[in-house]
C-alpha positions in Angstrom: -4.0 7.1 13.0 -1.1 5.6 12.5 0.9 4.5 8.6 2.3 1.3 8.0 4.4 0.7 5.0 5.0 -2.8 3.7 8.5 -2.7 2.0 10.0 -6.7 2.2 10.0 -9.2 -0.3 13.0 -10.2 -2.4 12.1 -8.4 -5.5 12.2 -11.4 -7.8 10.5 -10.3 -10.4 13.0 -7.2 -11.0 16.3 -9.3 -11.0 18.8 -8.3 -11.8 18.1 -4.4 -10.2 17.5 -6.0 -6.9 20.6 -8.5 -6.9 22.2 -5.6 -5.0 19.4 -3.3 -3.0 15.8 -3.8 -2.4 13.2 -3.4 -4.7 11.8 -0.3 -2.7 15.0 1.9 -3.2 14.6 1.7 -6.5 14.5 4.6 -8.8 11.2 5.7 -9.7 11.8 9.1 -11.9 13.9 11.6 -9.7 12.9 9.7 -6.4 13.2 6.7 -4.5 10.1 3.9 -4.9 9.6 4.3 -0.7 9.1 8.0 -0.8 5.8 8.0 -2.3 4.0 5.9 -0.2 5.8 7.2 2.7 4.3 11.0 1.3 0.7 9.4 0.7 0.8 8.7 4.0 2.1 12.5 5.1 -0.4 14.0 2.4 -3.5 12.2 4.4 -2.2 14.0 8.1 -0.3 10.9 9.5 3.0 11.8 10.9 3.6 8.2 13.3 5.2 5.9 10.4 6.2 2.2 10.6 8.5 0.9 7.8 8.4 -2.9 7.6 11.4 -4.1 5.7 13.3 -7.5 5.1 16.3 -9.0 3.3 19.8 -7.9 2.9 19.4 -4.7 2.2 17.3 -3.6 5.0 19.9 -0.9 6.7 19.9 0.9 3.6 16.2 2.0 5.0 17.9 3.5 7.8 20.6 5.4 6.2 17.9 6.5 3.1 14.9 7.7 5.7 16.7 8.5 9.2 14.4 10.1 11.4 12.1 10.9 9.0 12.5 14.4 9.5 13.0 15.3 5.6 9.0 14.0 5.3 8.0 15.9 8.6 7.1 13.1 10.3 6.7 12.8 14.2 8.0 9.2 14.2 9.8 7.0 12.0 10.3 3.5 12.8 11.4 0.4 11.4 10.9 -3.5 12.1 12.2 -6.7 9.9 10.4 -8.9 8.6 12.3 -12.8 8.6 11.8 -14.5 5.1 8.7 -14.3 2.8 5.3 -15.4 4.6 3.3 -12.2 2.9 1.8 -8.8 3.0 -0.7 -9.9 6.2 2.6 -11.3 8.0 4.4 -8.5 7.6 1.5 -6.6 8.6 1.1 -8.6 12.1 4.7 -7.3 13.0 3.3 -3.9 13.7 0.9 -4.7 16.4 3.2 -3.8 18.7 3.7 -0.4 17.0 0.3 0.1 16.2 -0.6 0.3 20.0 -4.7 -0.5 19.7 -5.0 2.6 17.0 -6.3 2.4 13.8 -3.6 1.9 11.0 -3.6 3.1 7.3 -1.3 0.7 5.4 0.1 0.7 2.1 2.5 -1.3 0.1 5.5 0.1 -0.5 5.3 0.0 -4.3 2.0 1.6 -4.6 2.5 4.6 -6.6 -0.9 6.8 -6.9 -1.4 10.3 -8.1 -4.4 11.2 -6.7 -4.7 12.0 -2.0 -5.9 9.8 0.1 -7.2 12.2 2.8 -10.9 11.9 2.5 -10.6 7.6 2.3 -8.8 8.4 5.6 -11.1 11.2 7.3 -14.3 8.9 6.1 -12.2 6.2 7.8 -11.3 8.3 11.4 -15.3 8.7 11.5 -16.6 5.0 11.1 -16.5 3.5 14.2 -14.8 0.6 13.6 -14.0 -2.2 10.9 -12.3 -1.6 7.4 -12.1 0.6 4.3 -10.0 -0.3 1.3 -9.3 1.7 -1.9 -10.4 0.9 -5.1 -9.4 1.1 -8.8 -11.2 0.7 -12.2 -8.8 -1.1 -14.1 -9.0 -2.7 -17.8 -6.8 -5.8 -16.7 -8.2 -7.1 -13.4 -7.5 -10.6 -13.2 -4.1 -9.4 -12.3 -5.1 -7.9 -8.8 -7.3 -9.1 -5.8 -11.5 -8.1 -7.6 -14.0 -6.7 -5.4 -17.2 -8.3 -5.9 -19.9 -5.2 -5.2 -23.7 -5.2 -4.9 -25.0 -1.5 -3.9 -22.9 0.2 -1.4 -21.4 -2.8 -0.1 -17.9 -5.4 -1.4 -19.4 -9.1 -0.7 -15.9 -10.5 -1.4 -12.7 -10.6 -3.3 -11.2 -12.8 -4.8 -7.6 -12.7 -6.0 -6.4 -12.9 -9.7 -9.6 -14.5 -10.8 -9.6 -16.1 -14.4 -13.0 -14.2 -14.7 -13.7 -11.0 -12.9 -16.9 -10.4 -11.2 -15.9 -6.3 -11.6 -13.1 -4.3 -13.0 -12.9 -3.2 -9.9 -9.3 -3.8 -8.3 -8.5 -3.7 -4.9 -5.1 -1.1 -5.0 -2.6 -1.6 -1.9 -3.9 0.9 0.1 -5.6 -0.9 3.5 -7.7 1.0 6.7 -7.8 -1.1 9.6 -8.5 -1.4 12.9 -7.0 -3.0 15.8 -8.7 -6.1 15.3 -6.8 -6.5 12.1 -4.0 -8.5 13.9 -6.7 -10.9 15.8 -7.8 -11.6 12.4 -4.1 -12.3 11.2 -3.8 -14.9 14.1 -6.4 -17.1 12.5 -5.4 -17.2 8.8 -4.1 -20.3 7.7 -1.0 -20.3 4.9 -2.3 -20.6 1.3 -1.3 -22.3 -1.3 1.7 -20.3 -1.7 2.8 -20.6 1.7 2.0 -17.0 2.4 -0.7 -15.5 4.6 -3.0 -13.6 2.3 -4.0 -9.8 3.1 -7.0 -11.2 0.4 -8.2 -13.1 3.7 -7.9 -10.8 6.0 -10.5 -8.0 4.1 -12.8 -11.0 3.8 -12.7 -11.5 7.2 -13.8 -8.3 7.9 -16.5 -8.2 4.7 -17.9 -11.6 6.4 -18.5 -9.5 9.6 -20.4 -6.7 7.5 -17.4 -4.0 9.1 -16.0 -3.4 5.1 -16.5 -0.3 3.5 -14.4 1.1 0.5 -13.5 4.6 -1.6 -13.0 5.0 -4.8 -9.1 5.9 -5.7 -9.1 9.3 -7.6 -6.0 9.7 -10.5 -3.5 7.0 -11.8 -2.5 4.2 -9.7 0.0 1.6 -10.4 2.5 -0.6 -8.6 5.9 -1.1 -9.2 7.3 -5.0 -9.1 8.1 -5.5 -12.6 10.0 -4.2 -15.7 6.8 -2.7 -17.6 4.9 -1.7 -14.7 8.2 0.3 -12.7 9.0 1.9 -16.4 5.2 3.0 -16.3 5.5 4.4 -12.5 8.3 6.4 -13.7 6.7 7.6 -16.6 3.6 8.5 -15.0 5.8 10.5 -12.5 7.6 12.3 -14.9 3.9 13.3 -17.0 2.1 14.4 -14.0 5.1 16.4 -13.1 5.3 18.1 -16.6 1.5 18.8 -16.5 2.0 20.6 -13.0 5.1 22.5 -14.0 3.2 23.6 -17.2 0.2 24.9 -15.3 2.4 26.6 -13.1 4.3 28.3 -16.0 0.6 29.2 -17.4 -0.8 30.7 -14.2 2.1 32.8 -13.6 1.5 34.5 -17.4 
């Protein structure tokens, strides 16, 4: 399987910080934000990693990752995406990359604290379709809402006024190849983008959706309160780990 990071966009929402640099090279606690989606990816096995990237800032990328060799990657590569026209068309600039394999994407300001290796393994195993990751979450309406009956997501809708679960669908996607024939067909909505929201319907409308459960914290990082959380968060889990280490070795 191959990992996909989606790491364009202009950042609006955190001008000034990304006047200068992209929003994904911002700090979050002692690291860059593109390092920990990059090491969810390396945490679940996948070594072949496409960074899709856009605005002015994009060589910074480059000069930050290199040859990925710091994460122990096999491959690191990089592709530009040309304006804003969403996460599913930066997405379709990887089908070239992806080479008919299945791909494990994530956006590049999802910050979780929990592995993502069994969503992945349970993935490698179905034979084909999609498997998103989930999140119980008091404030829903702000996120895409999976809609579950049973075992199985009949839709999502995104930022509904009135959830139909607290359910949120995190950035975290498992596709396969036919992900970009389902990209071809989507139609811009109403903000001009091309919806990743469509897409997983797409593939719940063919009965090919499955989902896991996200273990541990999960946030994203595109504004002030939620990048100050991120960081937070961070800097918590990595006091908790350091304390248990201290405790274990007494």
């Amino acid at each position: 399987m191959k990992g996909i990071v989606l790491a364009g966009g202009s950042g609006s929402r955190l001008f000034p910080l990304t006047k200068i640099t992209n929003k994904h090279l911002l700090p979050i606690y002692d690291k860059p934000m593109i390092y920990y989606p990059i090491q969810t990816l390396v945490d679940a096995g996948i070594r072949d990693i496409l960074v899709v990237t856009g605005g002015k800032n994009s060589g910074d990328f480059l000069r930050l990752l290199a040859n990925g060799k710091e994460f122990g990657l096999k491959h690191i590569g990089y592709t530009y995406q040309e304006g804003e026209g969403g996460i599913a068309d930066a997405l379709a600039l990887a089908e070239h990359f992806s080479d008919g394999d299945k791909v494990c994407v994530i956006l590049g300001d999802n910050i979780i604290e929990g592995n993502i290796r069994a969503a992945v393994d349970e993935f490698c195993r179905q034979p084909s379709g999609a498997r998103i990751l989930l999140k119980e979450v008091p404030d829903a309406g702000r996120f895409g809402v999976a809609e579950i009956r049973g075992n199985r997501i009949v839709n999502i809708e995104e930022k509904p006024r009135h959830p139909k679960s607290n359910y949120a669908v995190t950035g975290i996607y498992l596709y396969d190849a036919t992900v970009f024939d389902k990209i071809r067909t989507l139609v811009p909505s109403g903000r001009g983008e091309l919806e990743i929201t469509d897409v997983n319907n797409a593939y719940i409308g063919e009965g090919s959706m499955t989902f896991s459960y996200l273990d541990g914290w999960w946030t994203d990082a595109g504004t002030f309160d939620s990048l100050l959380r991120a960081g937070n968060l961070v800097a918590q889990t990595r006091e908790r780990a350091a304390q248990a280490l201290q405790q274990a070795g007494t």
